[in-house]
BALO-352871 format. One line per field, with one value per residue (C-alpha): residue in one letter; x, y, z. Coordinates in Angstrom, 3 decimals, decimal comma, m for minus. Example, Ala and Ser with C-alpha at 12.3 -4.5 7.8 and 13.67 -1.06 7.14 Angstrom:
! BALO-352871
r = [a/s];
east = [12,300/13,670];
north = [m4,500/m1,060];
up = [7,800/7,140];
//
This chain:
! BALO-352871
r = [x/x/x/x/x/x/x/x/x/x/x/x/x/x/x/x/x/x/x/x/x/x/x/x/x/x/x/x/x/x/x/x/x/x/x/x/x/x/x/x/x/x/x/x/x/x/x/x/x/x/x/x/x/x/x/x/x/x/x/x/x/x/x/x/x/x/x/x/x/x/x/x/x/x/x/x/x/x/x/x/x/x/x/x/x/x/x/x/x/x/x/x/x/x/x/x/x/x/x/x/x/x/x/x/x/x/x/x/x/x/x/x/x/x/x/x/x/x/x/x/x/x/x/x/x/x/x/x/x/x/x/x/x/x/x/x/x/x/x/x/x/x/x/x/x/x/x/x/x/x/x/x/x/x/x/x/x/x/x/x/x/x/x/x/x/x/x/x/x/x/x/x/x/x/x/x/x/x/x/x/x/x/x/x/x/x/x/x/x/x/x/x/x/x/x/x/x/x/x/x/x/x/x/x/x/x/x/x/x/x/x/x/x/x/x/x/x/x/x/x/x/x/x/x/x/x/x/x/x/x/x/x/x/x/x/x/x/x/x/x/x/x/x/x/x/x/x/x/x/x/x/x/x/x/x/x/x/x/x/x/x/x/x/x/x/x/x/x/x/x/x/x/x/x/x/x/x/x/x/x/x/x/x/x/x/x/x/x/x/x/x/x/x/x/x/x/x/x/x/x/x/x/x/x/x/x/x/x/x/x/x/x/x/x/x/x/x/x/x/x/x/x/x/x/x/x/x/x/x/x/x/x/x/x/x/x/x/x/x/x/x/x/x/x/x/x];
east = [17,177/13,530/12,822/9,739/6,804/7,090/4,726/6,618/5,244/2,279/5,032/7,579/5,077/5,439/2,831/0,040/m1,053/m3,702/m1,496/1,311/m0,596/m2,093/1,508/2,577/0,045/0,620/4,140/3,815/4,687/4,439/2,268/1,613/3,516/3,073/m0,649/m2,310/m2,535/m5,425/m4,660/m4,485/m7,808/m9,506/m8,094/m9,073/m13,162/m13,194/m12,051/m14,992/m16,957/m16,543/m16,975/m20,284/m19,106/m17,452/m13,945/m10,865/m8,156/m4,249/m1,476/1,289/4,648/3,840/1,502/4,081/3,455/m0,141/m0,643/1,639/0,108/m3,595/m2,760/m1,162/m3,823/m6,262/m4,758/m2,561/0,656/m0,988/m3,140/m2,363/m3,979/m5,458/m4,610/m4,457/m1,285/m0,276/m1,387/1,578/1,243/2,912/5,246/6,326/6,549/9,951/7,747/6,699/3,297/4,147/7,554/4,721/2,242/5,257/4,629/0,997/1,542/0,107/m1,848/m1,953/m5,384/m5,664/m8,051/m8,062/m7,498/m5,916/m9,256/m10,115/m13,271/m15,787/m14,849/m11,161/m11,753/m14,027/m11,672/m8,722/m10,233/m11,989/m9,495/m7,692/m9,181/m6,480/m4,016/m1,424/m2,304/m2,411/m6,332/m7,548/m8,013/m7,833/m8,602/m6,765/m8,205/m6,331/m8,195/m7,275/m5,531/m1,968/m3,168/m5,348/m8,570/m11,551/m13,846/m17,147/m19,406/m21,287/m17,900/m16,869/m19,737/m19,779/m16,429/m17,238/m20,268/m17,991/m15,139/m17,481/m19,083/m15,692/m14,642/m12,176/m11,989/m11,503/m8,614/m8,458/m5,245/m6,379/m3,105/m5,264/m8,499/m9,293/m9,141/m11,641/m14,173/m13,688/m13,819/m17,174/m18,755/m19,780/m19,161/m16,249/m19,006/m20,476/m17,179/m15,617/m17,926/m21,114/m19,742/m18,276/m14,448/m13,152/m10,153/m8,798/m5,356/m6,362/m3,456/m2,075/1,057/m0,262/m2,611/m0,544/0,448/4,215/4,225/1,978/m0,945/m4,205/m5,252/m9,141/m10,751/m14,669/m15,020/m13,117/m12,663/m10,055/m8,067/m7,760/m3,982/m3,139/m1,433/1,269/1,286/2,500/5,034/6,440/6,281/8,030/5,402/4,463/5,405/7,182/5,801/2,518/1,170/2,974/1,153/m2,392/m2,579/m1,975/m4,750/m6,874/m6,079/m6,963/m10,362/m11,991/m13,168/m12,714/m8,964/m8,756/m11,265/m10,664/m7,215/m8,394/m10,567/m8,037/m5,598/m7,944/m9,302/m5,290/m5,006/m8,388/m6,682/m3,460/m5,591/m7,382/m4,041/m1,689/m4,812/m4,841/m1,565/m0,522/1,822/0,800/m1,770/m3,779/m3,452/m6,016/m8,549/m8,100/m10,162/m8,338/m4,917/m2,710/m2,197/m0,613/0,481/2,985/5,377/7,305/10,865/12,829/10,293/10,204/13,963/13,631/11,279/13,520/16,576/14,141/13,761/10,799/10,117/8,095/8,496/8,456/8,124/6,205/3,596/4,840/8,285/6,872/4,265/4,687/3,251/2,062/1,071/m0,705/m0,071/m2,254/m0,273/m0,199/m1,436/m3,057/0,060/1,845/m0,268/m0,220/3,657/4,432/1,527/3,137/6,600/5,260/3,281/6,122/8,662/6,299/5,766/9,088];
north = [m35,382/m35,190/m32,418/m32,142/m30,586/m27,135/m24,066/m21,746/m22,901/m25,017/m25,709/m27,654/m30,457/m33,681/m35,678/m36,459/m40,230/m39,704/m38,022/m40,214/m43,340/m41,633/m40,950/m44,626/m45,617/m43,773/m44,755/m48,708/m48,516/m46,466/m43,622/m41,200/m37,637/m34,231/m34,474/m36,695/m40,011/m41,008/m39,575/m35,963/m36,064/m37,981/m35,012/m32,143/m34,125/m34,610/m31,030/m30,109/m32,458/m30,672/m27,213/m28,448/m26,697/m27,248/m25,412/m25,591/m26,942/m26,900/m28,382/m26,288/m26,698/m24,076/m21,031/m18,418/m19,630/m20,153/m16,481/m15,075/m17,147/m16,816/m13,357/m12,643/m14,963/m11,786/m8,512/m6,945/m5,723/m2,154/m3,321/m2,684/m5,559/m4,852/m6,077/m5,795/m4,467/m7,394/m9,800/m12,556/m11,449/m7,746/m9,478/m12,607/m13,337/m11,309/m9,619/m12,491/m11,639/m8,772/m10,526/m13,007/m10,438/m8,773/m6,043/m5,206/m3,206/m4,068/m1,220/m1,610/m1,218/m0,910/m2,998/m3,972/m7,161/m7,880/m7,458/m5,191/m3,571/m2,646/1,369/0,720/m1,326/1,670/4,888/2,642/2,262/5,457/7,577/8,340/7,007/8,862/7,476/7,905/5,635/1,702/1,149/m1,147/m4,785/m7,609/m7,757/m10,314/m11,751/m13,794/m16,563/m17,325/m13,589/m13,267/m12,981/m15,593/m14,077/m15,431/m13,663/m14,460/m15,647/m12,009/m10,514/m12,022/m11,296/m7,920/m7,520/m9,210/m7,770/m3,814/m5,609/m6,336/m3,092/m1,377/m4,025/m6,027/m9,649/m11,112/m13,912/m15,230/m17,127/m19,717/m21,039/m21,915/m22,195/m25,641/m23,586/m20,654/m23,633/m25,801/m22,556/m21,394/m24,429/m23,707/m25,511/m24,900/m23,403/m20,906/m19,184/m18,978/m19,430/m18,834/m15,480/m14,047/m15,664/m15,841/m18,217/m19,834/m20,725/m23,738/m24,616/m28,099/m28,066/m26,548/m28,656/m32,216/m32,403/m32,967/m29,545/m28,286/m26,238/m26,283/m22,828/m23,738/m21,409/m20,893/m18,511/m21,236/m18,155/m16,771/m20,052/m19,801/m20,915/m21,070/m24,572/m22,273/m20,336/m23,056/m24,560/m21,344/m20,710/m23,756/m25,065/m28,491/m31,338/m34,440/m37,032/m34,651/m37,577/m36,753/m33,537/m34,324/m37,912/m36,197/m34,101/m37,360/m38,734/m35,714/m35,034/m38,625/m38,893/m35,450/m35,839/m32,253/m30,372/m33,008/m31,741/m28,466/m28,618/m30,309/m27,704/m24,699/m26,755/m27,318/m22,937/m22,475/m24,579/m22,341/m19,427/m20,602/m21,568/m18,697/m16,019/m15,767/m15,800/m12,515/m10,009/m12,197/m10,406/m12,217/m8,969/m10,957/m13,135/m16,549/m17,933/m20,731/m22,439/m19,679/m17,504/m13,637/m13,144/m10,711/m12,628/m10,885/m10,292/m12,079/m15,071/m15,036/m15,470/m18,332/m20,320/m20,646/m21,419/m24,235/m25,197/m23,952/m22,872/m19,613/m16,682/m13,139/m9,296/m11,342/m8,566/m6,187/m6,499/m7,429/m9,945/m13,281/m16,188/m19,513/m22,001/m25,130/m27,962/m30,923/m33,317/m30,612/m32,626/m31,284/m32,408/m30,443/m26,920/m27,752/m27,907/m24,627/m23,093/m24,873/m23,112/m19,721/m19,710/m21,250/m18,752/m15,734/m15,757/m16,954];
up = [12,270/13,724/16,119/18,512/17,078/16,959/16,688/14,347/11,027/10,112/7,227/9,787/9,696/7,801/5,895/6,724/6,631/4,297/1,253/1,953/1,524/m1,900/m2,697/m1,876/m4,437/m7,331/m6,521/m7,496/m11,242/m14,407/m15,149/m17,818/m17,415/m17,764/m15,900/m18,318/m15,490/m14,000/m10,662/m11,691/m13,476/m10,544/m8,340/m10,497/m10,314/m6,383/m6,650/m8,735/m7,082/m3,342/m5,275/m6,343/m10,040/m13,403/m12,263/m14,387/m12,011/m12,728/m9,815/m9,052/m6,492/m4,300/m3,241/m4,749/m8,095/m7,469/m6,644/m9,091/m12,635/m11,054/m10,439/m14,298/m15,851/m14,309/m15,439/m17,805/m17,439/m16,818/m14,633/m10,109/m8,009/m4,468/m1,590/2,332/3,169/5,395/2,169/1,727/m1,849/m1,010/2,020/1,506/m2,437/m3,241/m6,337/m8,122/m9,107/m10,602/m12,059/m13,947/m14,600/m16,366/m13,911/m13,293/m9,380/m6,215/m4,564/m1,055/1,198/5,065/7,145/10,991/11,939/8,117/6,245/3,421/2,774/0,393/1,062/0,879/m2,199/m4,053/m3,199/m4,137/m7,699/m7,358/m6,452/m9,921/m13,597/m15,393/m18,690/m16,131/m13,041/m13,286/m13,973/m11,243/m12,336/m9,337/m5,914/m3,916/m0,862/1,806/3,399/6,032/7,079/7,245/11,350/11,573/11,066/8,568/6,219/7,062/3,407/3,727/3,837/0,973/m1,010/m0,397/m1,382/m4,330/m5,187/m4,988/m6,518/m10,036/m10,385/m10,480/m12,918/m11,231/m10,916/m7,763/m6,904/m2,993/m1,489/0,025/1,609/4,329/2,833/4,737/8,076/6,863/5,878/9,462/11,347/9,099/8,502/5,070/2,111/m0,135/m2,686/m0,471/0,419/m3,526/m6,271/m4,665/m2,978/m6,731/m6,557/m9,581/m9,030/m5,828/m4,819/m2,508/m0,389/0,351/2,076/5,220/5,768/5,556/1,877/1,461/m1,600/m4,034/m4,332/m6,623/m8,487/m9,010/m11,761/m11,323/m13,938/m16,442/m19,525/m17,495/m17,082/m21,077/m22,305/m18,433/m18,979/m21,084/m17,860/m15,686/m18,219/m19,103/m14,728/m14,301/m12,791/m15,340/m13,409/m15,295/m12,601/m11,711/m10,436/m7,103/m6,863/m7,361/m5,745/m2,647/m3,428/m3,980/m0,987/1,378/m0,554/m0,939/2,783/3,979/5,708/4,574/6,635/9,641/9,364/9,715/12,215/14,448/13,910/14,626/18,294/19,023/18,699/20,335/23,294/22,494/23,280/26,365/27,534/27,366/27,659/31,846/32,154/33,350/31,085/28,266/25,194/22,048/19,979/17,048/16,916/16,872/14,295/12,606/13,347/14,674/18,077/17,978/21,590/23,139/25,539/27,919/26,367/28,990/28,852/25,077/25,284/27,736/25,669/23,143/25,306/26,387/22,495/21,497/17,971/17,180/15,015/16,526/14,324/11,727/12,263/14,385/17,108/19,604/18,622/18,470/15,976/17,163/14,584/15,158/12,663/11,750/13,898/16,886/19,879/23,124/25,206/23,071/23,562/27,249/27,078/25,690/27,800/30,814/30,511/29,369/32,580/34,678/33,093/33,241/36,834/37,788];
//
């Protein structure tokens, strides 16, 4: 049963028109399995083709698994990985990357607004060398934040450039990746490769791809044997073609970053919206597609009686997370803005 459109998840949307026609298409007869069709190694060029580089590319069901091989495919089992402390990686991914890195830990780093930085990154690694302590070997970089925010190129260079003098390869989730690029307006190349990424987790499903995410490797030596990864992970498709023709169909005349765009203008408009209204707070941000507010309790309870979607404590308890999706309209921001004010000042 449909429901309206909703701003809990950009993950409650369907597909997009773009990767559902692709899909449609791959759909009319037979096709080779296991990733050796035409449509998964047209994906993995306009992949390399947007990157502007020779990358190693490999289709996975979701960003979990994405993170967690990429992730393993980087360090040894004695080896911690960095992160922000918020990072979906430490939060959200029941211990999977260090379940497939057969147990390499996650060191956690603070940040404001869900960034790390170069000084957290260098007393992290430089604060014990010892036999005893798991030696520093990945930093993990969330773009877009688990709040919203973006990384700006410089940011990510110098995080890059700290990360490889310390000796530790550098992996970014990009579960919104498309966002970070429409809210930049750089090319896919200046905010990976270019800036020192080592391997990206480029994220579909958020963006208007029914599942599946790409892990893009830009320093190709470290996606070595990483196809034994993904079977062992689970994560070889029979029909693959159902995961990359999406891919395909979002890249060839740029439905991705329009997509993107669209849903960053739909939370700007969130923003502009719900900012005046009295007893209501933006606690980040808003730099791609989602809004952190804190609502009034009673009117946060209202809202929902009223059948709106959102999630609340994501972050902290009292904050709650608006998400706009690609087929978010402006009648639907104006909505939800409509009956917070009305409710508010009731």
């Amino acid at each position: 049963m449909h429901q309206r459109r909703q701003f809990a998840s950009d993950n409650y949307s369907g597909i997009c028109p773009e990767a559902w026609a692709a899909m449609a298409e791959a759909n009319a007869g037979h096709a080779v399995s296991y990733g050796n069709d035409v449509w998964t190694q047209r994906a993995a060029d306009a992949l390399r083709e947007i990157f502007e580089t020779n990358c190693e590319v490999f289709f996975v069901f979701n960003g979990t698994a994405a993170n967690s091989l990429s992730l393993a495919a980087l360090c040894q089992p004695y080896h911690s990985i960095l992160c922000h402390e918020l990072a979906h990686i430490e939060t959200s991914e029941c211990g999977a990357p260090e379940f497939f890195s057969n147990g390499s830990k996650i060191l956690l780093l603070p940040g404001a607004n869900d960034k790390v930085t170069p000084a957290a990154v260098a007393h992290a690694v430089r604060r014990r060398s010892d036999l005893h302590y798991p030696k520093p070997g990945a930093l993990s970089l969330t773009q877009v934040t688990e709040v919203g925010t973006v990384y700006s190129v410089a940011e990510i260079q110098a995080l890059t450039t700290t990360a490889k003098s310390l000796g530790l390869r550098v992996q970014m989730d990009g579960a919104r990746f498309a966002n970070a690029v429409a809210s930049l307006g750089v090319t896919p190349a200046d905010l990976t490769w270019r800036a020192g990424v080592d391997v990206l987790c480029f994220g579909g499903s958020k963006n208007g791809i029914a599942l599946g995410e790409a892990v893009v490797f830009f320093n190709r030596d470290l996606a070595r044997e990483f196809d034994y990864r993904c079977k062992q992970g689970g994560q070889l498709a029979s029909k693959m073609r159902f995961l990359s023709a999406p891919w395909l169909g979002m890249l060839k005349d740029g439905a991705w970053l329009r997509h993107a765009r669209h849903t960053n203008k739909m939370a700007q408009r969130l923003e502009a919206g719900l900012r005046p209204i009295p007893g209501v707070q933006i606690t980040y941000p808003v730099e791609s597609n989602s809004v952190f507010a804190k609502l009034p309790p009673a009117a946060e309870a209202k809202l929902r009686e009223r059948g709106w979607n959102f999630y609340t404590g994501v972050i902290t308890p009292d904050e709650s997370r608006l998400m706009c999706s690609w087929d978010t309209t402006a009648a639907d921001v104006d909505a939800l803005v409509a009956d917070v004010k009305q409710l508010v000042t009731a």
